[in-house]
Predicted model as a PDB file, atoms N, CA, C, CB and O in Angstrom, pLDDT in the B-factor column:
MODEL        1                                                                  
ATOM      1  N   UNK A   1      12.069  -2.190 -17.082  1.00 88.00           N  
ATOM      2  CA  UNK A   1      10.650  -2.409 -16.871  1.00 88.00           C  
ATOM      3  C   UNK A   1      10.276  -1.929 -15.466  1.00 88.00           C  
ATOM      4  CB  UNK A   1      10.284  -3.909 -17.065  1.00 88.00           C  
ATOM      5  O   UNK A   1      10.900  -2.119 -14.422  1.00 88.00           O  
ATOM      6  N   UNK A   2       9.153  -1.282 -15.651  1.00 90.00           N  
ATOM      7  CA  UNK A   2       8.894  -0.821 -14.318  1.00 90.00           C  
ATOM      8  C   UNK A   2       8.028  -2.163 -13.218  1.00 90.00           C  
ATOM      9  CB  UNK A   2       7.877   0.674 -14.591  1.00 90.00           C  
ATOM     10  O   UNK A   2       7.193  -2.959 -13.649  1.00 90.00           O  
ATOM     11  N   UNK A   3       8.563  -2.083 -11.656  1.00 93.00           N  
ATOM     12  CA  UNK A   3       7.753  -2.599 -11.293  1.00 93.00           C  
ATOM     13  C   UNK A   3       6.375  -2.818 -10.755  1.00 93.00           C  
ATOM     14  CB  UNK A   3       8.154  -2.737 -11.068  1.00 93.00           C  
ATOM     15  O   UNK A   3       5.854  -1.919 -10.095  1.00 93.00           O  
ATOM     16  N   UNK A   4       5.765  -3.902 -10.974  1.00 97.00           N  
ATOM     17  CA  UNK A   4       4.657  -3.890 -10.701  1.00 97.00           C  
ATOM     18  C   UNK A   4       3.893  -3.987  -9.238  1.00 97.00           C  
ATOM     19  CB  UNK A   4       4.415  -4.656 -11.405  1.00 97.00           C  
ATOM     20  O   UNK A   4       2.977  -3.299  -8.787  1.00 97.00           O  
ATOM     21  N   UNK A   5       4.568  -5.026  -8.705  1.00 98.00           N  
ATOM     22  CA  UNK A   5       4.656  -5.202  -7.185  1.00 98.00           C  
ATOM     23  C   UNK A   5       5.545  -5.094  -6.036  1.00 98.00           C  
ATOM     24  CB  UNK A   5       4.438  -6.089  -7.040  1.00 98.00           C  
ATOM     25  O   UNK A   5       6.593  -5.739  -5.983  1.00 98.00           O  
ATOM     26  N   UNK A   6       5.185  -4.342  -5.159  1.00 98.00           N  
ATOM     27  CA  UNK A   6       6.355  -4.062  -3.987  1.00 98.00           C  
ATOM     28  C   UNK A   6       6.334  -5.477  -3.127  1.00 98.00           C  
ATOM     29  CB  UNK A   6       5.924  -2.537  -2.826  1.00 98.00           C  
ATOM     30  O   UNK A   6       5.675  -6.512  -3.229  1.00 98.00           O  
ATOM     31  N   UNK A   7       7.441  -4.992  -2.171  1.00 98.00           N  
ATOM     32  CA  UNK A   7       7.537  -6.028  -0.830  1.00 98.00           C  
ATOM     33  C   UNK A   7       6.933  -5.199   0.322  1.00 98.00           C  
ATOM     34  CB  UNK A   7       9.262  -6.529  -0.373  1.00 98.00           C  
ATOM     35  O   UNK A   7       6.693  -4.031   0.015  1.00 98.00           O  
ATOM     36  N   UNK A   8       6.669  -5.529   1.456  1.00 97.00           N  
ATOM     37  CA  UNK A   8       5.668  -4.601   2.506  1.00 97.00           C  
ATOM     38  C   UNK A   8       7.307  -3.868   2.597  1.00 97.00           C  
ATOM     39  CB  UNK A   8       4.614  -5.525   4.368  1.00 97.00           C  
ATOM     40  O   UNK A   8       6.857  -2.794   2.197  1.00 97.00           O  
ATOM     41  N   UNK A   9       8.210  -3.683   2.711  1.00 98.00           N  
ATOM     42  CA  UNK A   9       9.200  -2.772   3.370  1.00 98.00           C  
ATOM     43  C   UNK A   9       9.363  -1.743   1.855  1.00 98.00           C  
ATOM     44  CB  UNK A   9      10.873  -3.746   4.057  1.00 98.00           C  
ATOM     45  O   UNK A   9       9.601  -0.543   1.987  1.00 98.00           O  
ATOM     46  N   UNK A  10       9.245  -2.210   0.813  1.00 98.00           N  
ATOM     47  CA  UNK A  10       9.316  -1.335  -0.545  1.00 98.00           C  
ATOM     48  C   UNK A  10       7.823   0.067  -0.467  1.00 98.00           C  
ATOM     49  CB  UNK A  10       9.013  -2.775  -2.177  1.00 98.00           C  
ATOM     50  O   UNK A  10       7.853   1.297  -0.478  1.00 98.00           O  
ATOM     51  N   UNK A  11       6.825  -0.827  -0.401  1.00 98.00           N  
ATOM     52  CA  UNK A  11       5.634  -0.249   0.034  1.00 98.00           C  
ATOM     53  C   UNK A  11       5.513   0.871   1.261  1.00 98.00           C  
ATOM     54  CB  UNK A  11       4.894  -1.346   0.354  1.00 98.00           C  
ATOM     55  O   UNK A  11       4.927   1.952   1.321  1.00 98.00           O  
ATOM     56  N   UNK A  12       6.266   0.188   2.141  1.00 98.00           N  
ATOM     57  CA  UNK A  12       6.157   1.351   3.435  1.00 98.00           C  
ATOM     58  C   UNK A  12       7.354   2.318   3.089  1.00 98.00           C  
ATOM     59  CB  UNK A  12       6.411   0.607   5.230  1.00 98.00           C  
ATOM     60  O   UNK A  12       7.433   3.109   4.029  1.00 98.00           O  
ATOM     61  N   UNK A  13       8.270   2.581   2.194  1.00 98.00           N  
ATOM     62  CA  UNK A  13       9.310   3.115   1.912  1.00 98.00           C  
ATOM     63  C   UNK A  13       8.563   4.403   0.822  1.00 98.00           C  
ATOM     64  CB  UNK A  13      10.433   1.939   1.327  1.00 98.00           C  
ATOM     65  O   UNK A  13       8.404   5.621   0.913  1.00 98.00           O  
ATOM     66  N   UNK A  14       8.341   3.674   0.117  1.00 97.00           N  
ATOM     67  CA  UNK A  14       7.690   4.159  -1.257  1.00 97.00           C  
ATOM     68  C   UNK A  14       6.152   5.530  -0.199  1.00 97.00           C  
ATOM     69  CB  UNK A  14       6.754   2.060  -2.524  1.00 97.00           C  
ATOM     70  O   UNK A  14       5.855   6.670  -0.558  1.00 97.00           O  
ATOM     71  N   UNK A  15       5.661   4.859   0.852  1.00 97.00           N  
ATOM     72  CA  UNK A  15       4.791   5.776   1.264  1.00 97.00           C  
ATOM     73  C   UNK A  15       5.031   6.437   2.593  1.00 97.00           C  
ATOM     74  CB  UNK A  15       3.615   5.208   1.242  1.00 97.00           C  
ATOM     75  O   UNK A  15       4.120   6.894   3.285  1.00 97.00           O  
ATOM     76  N   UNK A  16       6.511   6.468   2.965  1.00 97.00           N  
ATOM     77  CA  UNK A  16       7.070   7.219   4.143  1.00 97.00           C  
ATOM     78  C   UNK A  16       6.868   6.954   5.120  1.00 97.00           C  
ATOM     79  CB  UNK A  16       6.887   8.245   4.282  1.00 97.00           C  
ATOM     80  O   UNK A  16       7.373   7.457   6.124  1.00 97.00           O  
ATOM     81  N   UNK A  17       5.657   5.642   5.041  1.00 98.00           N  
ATOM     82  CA  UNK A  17       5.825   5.080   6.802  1.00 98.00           C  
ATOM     83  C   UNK A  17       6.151   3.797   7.129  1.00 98.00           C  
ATOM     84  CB  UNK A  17       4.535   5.151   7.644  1.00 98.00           C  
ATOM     85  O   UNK A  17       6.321   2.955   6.247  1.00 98.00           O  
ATOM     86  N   UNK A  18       6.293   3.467   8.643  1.00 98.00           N  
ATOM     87  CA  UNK A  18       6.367   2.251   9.042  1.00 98.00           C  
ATOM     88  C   UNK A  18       6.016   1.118   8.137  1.00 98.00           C  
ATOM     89  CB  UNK A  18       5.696   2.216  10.056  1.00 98.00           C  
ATOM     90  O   UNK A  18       5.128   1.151   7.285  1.00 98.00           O  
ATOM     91  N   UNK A  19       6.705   0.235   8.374  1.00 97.00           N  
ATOM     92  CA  UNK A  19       6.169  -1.041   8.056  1.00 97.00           C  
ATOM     93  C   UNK A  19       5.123  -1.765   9.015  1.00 97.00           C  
ATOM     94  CB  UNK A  19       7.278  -1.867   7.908  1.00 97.00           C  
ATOM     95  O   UNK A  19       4.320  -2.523   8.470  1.00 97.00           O  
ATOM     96  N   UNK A  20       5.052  -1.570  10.628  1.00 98.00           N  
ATOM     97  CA  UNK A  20       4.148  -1.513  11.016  1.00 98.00           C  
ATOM     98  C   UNK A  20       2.585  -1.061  11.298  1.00 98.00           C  
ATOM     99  CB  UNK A  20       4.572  -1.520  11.271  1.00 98.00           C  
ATOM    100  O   UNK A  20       1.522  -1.348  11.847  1.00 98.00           O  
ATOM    101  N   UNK A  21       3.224  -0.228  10.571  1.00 98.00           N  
ATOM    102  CA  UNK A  21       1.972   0.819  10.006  1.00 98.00           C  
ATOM    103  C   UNK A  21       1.004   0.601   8.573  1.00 98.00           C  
ATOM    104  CB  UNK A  21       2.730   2.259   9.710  1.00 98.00           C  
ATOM    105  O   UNK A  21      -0.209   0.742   8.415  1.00 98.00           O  
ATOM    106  N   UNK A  22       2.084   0.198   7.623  1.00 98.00           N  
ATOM    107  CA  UNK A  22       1.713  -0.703   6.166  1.00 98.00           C  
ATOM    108  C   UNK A  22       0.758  -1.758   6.700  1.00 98.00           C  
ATOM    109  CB  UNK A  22       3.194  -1.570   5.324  1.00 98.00           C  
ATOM    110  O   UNK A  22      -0.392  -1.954   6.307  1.00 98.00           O  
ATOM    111  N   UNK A  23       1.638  -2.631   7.987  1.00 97.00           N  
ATOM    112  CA  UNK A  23       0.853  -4.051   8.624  1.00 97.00           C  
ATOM    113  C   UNK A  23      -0.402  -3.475   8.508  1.00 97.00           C  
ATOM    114  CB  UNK A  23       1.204  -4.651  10.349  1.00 97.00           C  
ATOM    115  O   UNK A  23      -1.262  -3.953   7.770  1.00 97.00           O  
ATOM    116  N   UNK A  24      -0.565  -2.519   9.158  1.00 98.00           N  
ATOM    117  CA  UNK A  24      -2.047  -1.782   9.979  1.00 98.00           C  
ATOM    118  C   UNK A  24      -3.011  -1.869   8.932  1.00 98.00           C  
ATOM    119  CB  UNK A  24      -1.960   0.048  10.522  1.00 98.00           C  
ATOM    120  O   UNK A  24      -3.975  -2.632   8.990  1.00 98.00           O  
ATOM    121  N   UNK A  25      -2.694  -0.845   7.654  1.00 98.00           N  
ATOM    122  CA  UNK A  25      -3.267  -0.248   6.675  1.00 98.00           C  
ATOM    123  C   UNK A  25      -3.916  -1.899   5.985  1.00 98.00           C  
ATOM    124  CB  UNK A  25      -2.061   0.845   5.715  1.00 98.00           C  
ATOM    125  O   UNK A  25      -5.052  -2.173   5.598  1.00 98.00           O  
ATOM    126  N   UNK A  26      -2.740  -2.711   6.042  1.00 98.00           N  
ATOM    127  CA  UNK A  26      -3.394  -3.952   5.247  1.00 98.00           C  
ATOM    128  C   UNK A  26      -4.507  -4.957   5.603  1.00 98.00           C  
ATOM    129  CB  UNK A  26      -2.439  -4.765   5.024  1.00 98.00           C  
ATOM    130  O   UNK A  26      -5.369  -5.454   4.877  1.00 98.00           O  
ATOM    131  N   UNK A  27      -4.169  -5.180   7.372  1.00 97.00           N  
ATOM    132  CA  UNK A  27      -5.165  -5.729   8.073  1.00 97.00           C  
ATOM    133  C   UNK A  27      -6.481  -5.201   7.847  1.00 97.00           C  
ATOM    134  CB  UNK A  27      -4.876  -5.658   9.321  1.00 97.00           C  
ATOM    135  O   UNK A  27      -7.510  -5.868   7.743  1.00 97.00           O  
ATOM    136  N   UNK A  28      -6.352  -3.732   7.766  1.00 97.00           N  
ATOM    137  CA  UNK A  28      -8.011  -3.138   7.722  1.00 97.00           C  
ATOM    138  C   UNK A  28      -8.299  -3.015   6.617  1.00 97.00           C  
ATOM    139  CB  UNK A  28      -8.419  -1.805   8.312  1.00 97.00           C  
ATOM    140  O   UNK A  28      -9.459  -2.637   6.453  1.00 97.00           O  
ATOM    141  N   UNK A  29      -7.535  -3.230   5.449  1.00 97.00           N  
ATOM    142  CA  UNK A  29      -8.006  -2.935   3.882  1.00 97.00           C  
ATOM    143  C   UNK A  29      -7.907  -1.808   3.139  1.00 97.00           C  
ATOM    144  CB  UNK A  29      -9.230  -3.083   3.720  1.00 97.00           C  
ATOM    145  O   UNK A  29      -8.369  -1.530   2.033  1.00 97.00           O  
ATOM    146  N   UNK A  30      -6.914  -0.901   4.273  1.00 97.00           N  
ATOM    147  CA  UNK A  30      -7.305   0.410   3.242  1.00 97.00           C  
ATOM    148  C   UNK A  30      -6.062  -0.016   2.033  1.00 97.00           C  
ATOM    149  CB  UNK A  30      -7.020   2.405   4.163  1.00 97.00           C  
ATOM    150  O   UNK A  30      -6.332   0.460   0.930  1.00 97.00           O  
ATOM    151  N   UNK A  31      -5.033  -0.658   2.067  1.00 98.00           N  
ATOM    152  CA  UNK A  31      -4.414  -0.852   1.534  1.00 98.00           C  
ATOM    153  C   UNK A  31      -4.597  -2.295   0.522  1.00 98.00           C  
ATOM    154  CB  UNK A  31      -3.630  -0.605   2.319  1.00 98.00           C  
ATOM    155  O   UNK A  31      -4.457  -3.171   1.376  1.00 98.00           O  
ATOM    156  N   UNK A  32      -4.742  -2.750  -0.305  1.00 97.00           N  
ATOM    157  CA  UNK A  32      -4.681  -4.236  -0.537  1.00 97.00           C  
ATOM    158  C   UNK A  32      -3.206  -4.736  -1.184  1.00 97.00           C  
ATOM    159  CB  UNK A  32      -5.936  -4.633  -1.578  1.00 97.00           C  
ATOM    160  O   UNK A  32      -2.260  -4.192  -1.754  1.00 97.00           O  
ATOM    161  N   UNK A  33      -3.605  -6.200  -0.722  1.00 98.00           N  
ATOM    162  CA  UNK A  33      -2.291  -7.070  -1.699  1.00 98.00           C  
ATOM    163  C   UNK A  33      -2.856  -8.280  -1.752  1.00 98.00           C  
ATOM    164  CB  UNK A  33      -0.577  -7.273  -1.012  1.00 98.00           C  
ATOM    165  O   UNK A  33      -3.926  -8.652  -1.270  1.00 98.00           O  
ATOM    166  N   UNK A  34      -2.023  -8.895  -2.402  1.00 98.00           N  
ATOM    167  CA  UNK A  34      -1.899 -10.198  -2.867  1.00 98.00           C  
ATOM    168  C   UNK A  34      -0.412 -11.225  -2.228  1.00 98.00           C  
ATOM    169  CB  UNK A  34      -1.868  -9.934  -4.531  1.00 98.00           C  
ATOM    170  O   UNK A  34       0.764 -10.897  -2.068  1.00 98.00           O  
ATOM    171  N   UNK A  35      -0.958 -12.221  -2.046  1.00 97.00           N  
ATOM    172  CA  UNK A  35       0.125 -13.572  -1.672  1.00 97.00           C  
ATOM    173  C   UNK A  35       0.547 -14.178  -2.715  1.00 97.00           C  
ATOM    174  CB  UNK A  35      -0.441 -14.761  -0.846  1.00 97.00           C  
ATOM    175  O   UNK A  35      -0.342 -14.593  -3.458  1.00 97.00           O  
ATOM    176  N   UNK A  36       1.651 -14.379  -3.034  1.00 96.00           N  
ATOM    177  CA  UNK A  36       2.587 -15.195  -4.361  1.00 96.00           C  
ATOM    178  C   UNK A  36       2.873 -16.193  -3.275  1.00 96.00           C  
ATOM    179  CB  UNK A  36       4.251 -14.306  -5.294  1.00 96.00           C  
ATOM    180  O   UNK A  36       3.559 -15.814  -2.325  1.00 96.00           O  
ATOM    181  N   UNK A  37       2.382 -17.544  -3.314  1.00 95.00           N  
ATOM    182  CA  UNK A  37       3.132 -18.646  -2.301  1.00 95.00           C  
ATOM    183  C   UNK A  37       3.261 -18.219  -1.090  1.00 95.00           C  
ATOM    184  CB  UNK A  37       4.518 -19.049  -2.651  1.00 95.00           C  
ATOM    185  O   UNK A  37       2.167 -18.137  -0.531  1.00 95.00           O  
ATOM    186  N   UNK A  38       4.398 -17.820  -0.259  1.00 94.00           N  
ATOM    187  CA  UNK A  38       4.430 -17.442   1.060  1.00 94.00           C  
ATOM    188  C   UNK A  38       5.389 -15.789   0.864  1.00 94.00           C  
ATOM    189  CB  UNK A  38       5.243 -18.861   2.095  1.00 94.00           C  
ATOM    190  O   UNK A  38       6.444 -15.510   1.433  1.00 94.00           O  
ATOM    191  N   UNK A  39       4.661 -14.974  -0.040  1.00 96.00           N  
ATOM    192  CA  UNK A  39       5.385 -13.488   0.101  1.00 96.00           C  
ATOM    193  C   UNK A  39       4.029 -13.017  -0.228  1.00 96.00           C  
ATOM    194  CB  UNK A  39       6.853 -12.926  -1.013  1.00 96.00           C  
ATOM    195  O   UNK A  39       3.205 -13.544  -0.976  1.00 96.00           O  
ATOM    196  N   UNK A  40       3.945 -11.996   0.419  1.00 97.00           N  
ATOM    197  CA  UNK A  40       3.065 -10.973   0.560  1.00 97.00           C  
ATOM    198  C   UNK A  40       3.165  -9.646  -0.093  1.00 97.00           C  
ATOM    199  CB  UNK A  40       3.009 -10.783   1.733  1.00 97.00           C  
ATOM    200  O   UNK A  40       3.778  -8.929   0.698  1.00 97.00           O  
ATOM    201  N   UNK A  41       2.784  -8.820  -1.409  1.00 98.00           N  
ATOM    202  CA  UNK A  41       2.873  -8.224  -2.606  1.00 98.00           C  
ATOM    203  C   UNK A  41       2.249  -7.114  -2.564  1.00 98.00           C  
ATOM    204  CB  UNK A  41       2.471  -8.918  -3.584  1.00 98.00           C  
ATOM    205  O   UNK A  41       1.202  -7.344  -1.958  1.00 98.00           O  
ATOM    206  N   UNK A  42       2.305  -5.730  -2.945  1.00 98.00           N  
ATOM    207  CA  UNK A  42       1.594  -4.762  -3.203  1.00 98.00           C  
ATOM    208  C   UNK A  42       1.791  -4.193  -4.441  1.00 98.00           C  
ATOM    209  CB  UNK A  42       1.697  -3.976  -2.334  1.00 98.00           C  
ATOM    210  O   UNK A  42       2.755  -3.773  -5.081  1.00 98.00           O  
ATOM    211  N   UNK A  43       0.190  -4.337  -4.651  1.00 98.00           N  
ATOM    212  CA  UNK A  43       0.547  -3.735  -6.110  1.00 98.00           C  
ATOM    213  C   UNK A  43       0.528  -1.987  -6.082  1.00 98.00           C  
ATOM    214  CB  UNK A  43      -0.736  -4.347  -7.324  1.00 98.00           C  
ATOM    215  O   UNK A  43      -0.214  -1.244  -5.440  1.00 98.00           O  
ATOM    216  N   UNK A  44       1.721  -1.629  -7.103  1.00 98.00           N  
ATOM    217  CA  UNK A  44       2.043  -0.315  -6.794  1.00 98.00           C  
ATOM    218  C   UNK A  44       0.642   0.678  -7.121  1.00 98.00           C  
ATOM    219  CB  UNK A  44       3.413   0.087  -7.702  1.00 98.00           C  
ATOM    220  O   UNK A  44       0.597   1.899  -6.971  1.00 98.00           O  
ATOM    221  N   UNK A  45      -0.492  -0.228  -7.616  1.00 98.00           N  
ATOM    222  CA  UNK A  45      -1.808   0.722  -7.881  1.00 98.00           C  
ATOM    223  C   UNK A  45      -2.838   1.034  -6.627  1.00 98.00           C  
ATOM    224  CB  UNK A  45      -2.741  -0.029  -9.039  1.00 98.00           C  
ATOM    225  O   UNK A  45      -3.712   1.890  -6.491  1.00 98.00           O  
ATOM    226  N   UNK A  46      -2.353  -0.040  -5.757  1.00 98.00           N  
ATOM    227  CA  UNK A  46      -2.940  -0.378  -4.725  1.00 98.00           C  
ATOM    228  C   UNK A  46      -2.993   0.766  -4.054  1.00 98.00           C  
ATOM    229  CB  UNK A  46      -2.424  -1.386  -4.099  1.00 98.00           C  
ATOM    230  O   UNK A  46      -4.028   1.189  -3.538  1.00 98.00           O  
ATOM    231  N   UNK A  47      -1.081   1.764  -3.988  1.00 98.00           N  
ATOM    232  CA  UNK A  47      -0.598   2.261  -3.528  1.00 98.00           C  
ATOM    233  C   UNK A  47      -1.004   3.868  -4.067  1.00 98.00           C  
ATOM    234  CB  UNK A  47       0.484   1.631  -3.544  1.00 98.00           C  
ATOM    235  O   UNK A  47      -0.954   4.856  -3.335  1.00 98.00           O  
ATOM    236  N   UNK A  48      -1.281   3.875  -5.049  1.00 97.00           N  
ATOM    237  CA  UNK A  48      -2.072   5.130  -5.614  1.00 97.00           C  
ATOM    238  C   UNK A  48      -3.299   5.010  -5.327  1.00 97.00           C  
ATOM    239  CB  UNK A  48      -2.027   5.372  -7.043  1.00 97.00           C  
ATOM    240  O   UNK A  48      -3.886   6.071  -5.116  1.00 97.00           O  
ATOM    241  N   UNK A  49      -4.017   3.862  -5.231  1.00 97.00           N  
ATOM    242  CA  UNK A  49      -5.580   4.111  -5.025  1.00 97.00           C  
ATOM    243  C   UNK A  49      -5.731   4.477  -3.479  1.00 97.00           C  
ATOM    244  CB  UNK A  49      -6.566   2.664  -5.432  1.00 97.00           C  
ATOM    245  O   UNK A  49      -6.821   4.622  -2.925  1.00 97.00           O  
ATOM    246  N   UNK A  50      -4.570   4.597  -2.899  1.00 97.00           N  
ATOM    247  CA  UNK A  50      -4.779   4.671  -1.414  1.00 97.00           C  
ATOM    248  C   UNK A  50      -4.786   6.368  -1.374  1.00 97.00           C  
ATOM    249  CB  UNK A  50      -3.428   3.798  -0.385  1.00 97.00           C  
ATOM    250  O   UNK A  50      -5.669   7.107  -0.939  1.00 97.00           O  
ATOM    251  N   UNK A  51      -3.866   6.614  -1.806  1.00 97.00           N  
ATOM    252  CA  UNK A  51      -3.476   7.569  -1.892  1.00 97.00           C  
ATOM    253  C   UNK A  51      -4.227   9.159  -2.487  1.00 97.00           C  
ATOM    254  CB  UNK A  51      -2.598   7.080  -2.398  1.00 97.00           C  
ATOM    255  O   UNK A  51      -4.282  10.350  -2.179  1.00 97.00           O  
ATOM    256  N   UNK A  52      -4.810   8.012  -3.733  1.00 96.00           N  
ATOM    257  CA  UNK A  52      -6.312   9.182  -3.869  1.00 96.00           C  
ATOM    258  C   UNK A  52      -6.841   9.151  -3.063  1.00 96.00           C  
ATOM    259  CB  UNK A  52      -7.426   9.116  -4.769  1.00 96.00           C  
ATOM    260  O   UNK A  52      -6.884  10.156  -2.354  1.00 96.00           O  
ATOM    261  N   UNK A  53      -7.623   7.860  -2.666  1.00 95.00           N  
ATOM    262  CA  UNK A  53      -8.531   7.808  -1.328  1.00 95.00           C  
ATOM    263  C   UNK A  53      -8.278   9.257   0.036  1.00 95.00           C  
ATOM    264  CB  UNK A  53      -8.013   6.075  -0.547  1.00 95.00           C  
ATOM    265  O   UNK A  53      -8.969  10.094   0.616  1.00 95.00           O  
ATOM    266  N   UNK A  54      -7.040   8.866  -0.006  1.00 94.00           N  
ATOM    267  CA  UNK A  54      -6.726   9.688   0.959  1.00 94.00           C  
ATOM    268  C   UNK A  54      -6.856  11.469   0.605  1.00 94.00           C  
ATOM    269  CB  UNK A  54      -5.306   9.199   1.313  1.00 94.00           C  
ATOM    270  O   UNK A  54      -7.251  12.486   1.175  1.00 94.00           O  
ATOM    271  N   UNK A  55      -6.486  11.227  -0.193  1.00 93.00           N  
ATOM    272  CA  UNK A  55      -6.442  13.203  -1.118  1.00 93.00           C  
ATOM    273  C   UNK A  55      -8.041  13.614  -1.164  1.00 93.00           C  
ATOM    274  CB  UNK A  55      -5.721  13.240  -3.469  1.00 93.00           C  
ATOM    275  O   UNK A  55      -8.548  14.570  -0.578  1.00 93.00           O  
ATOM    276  N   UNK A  56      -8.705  12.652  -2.007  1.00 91.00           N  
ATOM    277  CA  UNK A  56     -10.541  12.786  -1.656  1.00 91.00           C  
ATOM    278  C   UNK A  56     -10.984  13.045  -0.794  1.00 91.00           C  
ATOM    279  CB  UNK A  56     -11.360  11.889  -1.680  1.00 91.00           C  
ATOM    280  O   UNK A  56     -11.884  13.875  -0.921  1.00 91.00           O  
ATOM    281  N   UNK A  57     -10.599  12.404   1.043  1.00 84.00           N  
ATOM    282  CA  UNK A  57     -11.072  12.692   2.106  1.00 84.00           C  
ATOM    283  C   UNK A  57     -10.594  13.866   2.806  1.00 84.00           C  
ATOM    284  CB  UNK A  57     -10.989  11.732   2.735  1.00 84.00           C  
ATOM    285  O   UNK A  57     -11.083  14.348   3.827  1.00 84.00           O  
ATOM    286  N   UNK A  58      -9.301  14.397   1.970  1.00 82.00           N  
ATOM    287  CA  UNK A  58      -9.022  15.540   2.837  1.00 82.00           C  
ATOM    288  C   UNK A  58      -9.703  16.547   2.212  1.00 82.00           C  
ATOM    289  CB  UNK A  58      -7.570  15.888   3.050  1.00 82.00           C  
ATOM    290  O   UNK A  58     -10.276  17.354   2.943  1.00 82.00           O  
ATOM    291  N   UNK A  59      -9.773  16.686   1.023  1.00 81.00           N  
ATOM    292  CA  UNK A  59     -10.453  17.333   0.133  1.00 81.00           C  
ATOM    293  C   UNK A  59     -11.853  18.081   0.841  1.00 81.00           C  
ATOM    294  CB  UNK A  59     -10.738  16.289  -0.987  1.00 81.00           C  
ATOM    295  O   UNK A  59     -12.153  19.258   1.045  1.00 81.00           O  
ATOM    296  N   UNK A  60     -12.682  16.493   1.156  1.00 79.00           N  
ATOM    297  CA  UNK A  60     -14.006  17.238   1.749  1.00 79.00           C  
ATOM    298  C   UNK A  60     -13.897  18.045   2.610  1.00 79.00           C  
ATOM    299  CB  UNK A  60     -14.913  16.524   2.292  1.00 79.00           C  
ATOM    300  O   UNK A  60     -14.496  19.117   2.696  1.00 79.00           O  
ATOM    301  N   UNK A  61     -12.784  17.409   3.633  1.00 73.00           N  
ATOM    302  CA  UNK A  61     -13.323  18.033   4.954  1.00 73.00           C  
ATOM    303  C   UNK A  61     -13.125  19.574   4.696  1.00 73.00           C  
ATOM    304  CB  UNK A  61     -12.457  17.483   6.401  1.00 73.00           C  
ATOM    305  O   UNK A  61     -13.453  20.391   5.556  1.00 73.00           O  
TER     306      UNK A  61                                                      
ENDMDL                                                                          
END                                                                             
């Protein structure tokens, strides 16, 4: 079964950067997640919608 949600170090792995950098992306929202109790989750769509986001804006310029 594929998974559905990363850990912030799966997430920053999965998108080639820092985990401090994941921190960054999440604080400001470009990224979202969710809290299960006391772990902090990304959903791997989260991780594509960023990712278009990002392809769209280069697009324009």
């Amino acid at each position: 079964m594929t998974r559905l949600l990363l850990t912030v170090p799966e997430a920053a792995e999965a998108l080639a950067i820092s985990r401090s950098k994941l921190y960054q992306l999440l604080a400001t929202g470009a990224v979202s997640s969710i809290r299960i109790d006391g772990s902090r989750r990304i959903p791997v769509t989260a991780l594509t919608d960023y990712i278009t986001h990002l392809t769209r804006k280069e697009v324009a310029i």
